[in-house]
C-alpha positions as CSV (number, residue, x, y, z in Angstrom):
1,X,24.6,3.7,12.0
2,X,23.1,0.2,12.8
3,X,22.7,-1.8,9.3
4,X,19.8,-4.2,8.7
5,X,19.5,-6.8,6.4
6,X,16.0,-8.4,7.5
7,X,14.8,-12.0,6.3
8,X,11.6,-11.6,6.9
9,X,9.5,-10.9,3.7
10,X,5.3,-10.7,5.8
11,X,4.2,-6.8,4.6
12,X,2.9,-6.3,8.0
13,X,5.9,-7.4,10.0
14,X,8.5,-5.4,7.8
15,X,5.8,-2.4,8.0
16,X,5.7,-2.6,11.7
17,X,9.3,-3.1,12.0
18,X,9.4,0.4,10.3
19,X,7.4,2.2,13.0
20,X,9.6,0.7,15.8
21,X,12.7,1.1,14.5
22,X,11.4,5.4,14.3
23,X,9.4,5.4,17.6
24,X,11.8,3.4,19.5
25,X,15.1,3.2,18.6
26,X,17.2,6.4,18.9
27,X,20.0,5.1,16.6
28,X,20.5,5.9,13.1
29,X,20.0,2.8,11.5
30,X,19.8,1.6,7.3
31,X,17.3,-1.4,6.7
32,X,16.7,-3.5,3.7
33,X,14.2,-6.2,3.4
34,X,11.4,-7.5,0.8
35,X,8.2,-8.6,0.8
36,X,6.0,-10.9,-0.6
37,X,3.5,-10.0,-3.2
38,X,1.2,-7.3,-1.6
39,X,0.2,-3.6,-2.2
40,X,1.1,-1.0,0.3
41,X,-0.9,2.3,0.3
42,X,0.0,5.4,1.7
43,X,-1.1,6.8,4.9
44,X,-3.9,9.0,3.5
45,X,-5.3,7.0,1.0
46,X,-8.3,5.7,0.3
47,X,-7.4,1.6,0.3
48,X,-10.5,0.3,-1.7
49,X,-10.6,3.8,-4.5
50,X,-6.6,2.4,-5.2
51,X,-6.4,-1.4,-5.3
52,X,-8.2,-4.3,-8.0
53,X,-10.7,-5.7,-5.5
54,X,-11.1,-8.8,-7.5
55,X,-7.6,-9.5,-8.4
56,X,-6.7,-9.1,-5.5
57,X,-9.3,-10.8,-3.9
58,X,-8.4,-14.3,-6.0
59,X,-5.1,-13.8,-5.9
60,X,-5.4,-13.1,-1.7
61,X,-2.6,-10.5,-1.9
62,X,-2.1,-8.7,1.3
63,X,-3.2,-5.5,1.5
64,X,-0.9,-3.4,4.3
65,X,-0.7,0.5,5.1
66,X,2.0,2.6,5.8
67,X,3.1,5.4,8.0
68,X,4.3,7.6,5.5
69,X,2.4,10.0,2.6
70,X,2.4,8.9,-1.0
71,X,0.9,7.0,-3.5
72,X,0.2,2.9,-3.5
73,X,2.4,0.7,-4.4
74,X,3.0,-3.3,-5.1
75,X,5.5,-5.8,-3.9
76,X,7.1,-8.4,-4.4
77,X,9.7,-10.5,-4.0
78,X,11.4,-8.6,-7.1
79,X,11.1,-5.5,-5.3
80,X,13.6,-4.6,-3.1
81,X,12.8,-2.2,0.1
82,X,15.2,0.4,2.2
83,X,14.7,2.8,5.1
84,X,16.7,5.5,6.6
85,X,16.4,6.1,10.0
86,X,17.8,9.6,11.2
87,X,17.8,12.4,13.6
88,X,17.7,15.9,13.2
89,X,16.4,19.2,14.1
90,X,12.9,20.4,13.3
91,X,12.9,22.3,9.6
92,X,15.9,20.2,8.5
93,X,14.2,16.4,9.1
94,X,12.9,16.0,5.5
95,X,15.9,15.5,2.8
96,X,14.8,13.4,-0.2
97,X,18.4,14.0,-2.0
98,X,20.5,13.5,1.0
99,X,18.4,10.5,1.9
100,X,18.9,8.4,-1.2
101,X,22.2,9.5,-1.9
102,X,23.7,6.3,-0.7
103,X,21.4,3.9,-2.8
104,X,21.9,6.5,-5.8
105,X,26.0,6.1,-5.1
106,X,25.5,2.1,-4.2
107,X,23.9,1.7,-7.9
108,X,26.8,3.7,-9.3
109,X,28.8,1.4,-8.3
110,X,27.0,-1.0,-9.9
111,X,27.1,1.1,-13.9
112,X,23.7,2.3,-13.1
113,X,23.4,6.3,-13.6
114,X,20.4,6.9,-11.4
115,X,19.2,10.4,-10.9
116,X,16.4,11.8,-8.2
117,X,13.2,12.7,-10.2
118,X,11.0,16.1,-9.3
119,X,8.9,14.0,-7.2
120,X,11.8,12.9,-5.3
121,X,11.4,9.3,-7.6
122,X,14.2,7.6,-8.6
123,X,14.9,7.4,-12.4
124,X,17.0,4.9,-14.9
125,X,17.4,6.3,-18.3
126,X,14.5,8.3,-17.6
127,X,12.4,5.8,-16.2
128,X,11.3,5.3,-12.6
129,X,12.8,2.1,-10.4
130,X,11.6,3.7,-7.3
131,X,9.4,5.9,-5.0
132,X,10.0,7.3,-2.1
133,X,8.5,8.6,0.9
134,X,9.1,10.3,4.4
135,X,7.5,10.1,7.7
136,X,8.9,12.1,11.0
137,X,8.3,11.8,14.6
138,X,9.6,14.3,16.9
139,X,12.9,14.9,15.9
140,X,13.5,11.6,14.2
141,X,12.7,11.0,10.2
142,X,12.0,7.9,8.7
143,X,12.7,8.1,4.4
144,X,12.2,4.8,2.4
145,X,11.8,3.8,-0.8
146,X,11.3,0.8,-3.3
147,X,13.7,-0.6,-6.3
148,X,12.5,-2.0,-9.0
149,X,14.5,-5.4,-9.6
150,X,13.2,-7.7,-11.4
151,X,9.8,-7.1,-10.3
152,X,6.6,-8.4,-12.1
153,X,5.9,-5.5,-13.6
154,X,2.3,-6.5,-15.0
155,X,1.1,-7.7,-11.7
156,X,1.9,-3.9,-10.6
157,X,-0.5,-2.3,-13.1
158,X,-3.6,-5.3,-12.5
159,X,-3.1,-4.9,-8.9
160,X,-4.0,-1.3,-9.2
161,X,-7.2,0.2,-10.1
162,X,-7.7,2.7,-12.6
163,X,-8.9,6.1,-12.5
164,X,-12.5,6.9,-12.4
165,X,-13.5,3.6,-10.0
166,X,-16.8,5.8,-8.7
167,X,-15.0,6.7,-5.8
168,X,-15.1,10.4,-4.4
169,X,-13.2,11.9,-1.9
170,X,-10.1,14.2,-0.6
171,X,-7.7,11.2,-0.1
172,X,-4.4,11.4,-1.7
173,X,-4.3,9.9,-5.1
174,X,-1.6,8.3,-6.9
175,X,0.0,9.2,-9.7
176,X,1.2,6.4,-12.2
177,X,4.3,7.0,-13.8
178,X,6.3,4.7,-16.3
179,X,8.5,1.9,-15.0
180,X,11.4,-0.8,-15.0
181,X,13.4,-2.9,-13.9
182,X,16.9,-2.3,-12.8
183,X,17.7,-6.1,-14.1
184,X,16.8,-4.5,-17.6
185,X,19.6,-2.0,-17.5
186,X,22.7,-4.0,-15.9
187,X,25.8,-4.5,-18.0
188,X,26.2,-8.1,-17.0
189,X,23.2,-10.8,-15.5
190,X,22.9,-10.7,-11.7
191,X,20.5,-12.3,-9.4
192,X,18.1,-10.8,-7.2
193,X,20.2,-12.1,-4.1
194,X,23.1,-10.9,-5.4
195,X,21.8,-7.3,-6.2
196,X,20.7,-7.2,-2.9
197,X,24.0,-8.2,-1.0
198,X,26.2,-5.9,-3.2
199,X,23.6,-2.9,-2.1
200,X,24.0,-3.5,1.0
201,X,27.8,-4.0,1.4
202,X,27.8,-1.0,-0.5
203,X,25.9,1.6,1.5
204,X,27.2,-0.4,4.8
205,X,30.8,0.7,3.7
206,X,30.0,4.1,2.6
207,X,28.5,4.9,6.0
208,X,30.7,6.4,9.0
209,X,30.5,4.2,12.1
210,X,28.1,2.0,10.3
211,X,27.7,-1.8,11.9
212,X,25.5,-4.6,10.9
213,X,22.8,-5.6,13.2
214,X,20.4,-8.4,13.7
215,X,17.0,-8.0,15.5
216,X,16.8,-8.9,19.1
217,X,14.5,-10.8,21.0
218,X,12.7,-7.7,22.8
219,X,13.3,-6.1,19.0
220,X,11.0,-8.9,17.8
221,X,8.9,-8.9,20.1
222,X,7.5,-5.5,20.0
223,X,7.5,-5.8,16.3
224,X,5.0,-8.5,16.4
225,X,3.2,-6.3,18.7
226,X,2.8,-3.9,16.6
227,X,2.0,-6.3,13.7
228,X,-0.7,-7.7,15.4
229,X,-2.3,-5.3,16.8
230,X,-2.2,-2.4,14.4
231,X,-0.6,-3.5,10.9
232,X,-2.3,-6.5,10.0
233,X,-5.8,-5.4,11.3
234,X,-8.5,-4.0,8.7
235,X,-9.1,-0.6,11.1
236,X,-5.6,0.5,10.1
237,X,-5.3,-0.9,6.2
238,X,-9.3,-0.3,5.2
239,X,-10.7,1.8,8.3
240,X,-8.2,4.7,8.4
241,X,-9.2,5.6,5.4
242,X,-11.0,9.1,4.8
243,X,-14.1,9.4,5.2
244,X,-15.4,8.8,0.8
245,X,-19.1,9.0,-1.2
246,X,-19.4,6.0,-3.7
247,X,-21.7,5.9,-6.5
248,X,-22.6,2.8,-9.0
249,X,-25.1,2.7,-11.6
250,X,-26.1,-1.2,-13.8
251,X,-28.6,-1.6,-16.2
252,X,-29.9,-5.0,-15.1
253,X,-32.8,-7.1,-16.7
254,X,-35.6,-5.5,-14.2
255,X,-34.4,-1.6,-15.2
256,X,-31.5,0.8,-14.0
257,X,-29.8,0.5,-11.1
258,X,-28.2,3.3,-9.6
259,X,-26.5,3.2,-5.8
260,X,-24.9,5.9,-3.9
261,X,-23.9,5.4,0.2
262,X,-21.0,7.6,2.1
263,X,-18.7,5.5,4.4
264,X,-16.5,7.2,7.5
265,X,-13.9,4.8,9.0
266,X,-15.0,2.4,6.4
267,X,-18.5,1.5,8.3
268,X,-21.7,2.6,5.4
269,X,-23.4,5.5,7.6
270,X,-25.7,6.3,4.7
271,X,-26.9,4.1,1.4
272,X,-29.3,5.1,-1.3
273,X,-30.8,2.7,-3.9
274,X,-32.3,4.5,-6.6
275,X,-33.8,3.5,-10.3
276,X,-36.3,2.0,-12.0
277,X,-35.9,-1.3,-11.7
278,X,-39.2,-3.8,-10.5
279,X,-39.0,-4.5,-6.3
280,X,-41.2,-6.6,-4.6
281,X,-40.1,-5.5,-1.2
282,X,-39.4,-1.7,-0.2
283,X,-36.0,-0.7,-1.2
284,X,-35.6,1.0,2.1
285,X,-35.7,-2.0,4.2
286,X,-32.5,-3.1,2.1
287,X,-30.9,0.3,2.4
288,X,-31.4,0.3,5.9
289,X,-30.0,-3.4,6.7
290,X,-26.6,-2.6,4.9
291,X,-26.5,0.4,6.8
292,X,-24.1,0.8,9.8
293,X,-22.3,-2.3,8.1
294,X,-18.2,-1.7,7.3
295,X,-17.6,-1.8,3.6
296,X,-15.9,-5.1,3.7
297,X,-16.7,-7.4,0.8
298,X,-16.9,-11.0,3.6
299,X,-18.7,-8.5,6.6
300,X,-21.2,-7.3,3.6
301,X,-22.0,-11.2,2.8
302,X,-22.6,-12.2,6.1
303,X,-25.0,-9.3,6.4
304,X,-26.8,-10.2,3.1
305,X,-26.6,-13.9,3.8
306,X,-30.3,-14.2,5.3
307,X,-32.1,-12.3,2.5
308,X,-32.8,-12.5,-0.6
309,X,-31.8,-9.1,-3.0
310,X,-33.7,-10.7,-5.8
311,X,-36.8,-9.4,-3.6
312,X,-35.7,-6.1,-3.2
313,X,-34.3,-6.0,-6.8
314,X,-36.1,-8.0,-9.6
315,X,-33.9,-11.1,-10.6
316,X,-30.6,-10.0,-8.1
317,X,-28.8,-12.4,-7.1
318,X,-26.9,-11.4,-3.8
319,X,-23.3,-11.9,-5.5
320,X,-24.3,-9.2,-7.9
321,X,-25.7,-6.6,-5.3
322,X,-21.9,-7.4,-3.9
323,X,-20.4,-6.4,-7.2
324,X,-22.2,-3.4,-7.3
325,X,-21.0,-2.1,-4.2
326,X,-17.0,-2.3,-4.9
């Protein structure tokens, strides 16, 4: 089994590296990397119904997407990442206990009694330190997961939006559990770097035929490929997301707002503007110029930028009509 121990800590590369190291490899390979801060959602999710727009807006925390199920989930440079790359037959690919049985044995080494939770999580003294997730391709089956090290634990929960955000649809939703930090339970201090390396060595020895590899040229290459053509782009992290109905309501100074528009591949096919609220100009010329724009906060600006919502609705300023569509 080729071993990884990537330096590179951009979401989007380390994502990408994921799907090339399934799709193109035919190896059986272990990786371990980090990332910066950032939130990665889950293949069927609904990326603006699961993430703090305005956190994460002023904080400018990248928001990536997966190739596997699951819920969303945040990074960062306390969170450590791994992937198992293996082959199999079809009916026998997806494994969750056989998967993490090296990290569960690595942290055993380390005094840590981790068990695998009922939704293949993994638990510390009954607390979760990591979720996991599978994604196959032909006959080859990627599972990875997170560990909580010393991760900043409050970022997670701002970074992530509540329940009941107006949002409706049949994405997959994620389910918050309890957390901490493996740094919390450990006998005697160690540093992130040093958690990281003993991992590592740890699975890397307990593996037959396992040997330590480095990413080639060609390797990077295609990566970066990958990256910047699919990762890092807003079609695949806000556009692949199901097709959702979003409803606001505001009780501004001119009367009750209420709006209501359904989005497909994130672009607005249909907005309604209803209420009682004092308009100069007919609502429906407003509805209709927002229409066929993509549910982007910047591309929604732009749009607005030669109007005036004040005319539409009494005393708007454009900034608020923003607010009220996220």
């Amino acid at each position: 089994m080729l071993c990884i121990l990537s330096p590179n800590t951009d979401p989007y590369f380390n994502l990408a590296s994921e799907e090339y190291l399934l799709k193109c490899k035919s190896e059986e390979i272990f990786l371990l990397y980090r990332n910066i801060p950032s939130i990665v959602v889950g293949k069927h999710q609904n990326t603006l119904a699961e993430i703090n727009l305005p956190f994460v807006q002023e904080r400018a925390i990248p928001v990536a997407r997966r190739i596997s199920g699951g819920g969303t989930v945040f990074h960062d440079l306390g969170n450590l990442n791994f992937a198992f790359f293996t082959n199999g037959k079809e009916g026998e690919l997806v494994n969750y206990r056989k998967a993490t049985e090296p990290v569960i044995k690595a942290m055993g080494l380390m005094g840590l009694k981790v068990q695998l939770g009922k939704r293949n999580e993994l638990l510390l003294n009954g607390l979760k330190i990591s979720g996991t997730a599978s994604h196959v391709f032909k006959q080859r089956i990627l599972h990875h997961g997170t560990l909580l090290f010393s991760s900043e634990v409050e970022n997670l929960a701002s970074a992530l939006k509540a329940a009941g955000s107006g949002f409706s649809d049949r994405a997959v939703k994620s389910v918050r559990s309890k957390v901490t930090n493996i740094r919390d339970h450990l006998a005697e201090p160690m540093e992130f770097e040093e958690f990281q390396t003993s991992l590592f060595e740890a699975v890397f020895k307990g593996l037959d035929g396992a040997i330590q590899y480095q990413y080639s040229e060609t390797d990077l290459k295609e990566i970066r490929n990958l990256c910047n053509t699919k990762f890092s782009t807003w079609e695949w992290n806000f556009g692949y997301s199901p097709k959702y109905q979003f409803s606001k309501s505001l009780i501004y100074i001119s009367g009750r707002v209420d709006l209501h528009m359904n989005v497909e591949k994130g672009v607005i096919k249909e907005l309604k503007i209803e209420g009682d609220f004092i308009s100069e100009k007919k609502i429906r010329c407003l509805e209709e110029l927002v229409t066929g724009t993509i549910h982007d906060p910047e591309t929604l600006r732009l749009r607005l930028s030669d109007i005036e919502v004040g005319d539409y609705i009494s005393g708007m300023k454009n900034e608020e009509f923003l607010s009220l569509m996220f």
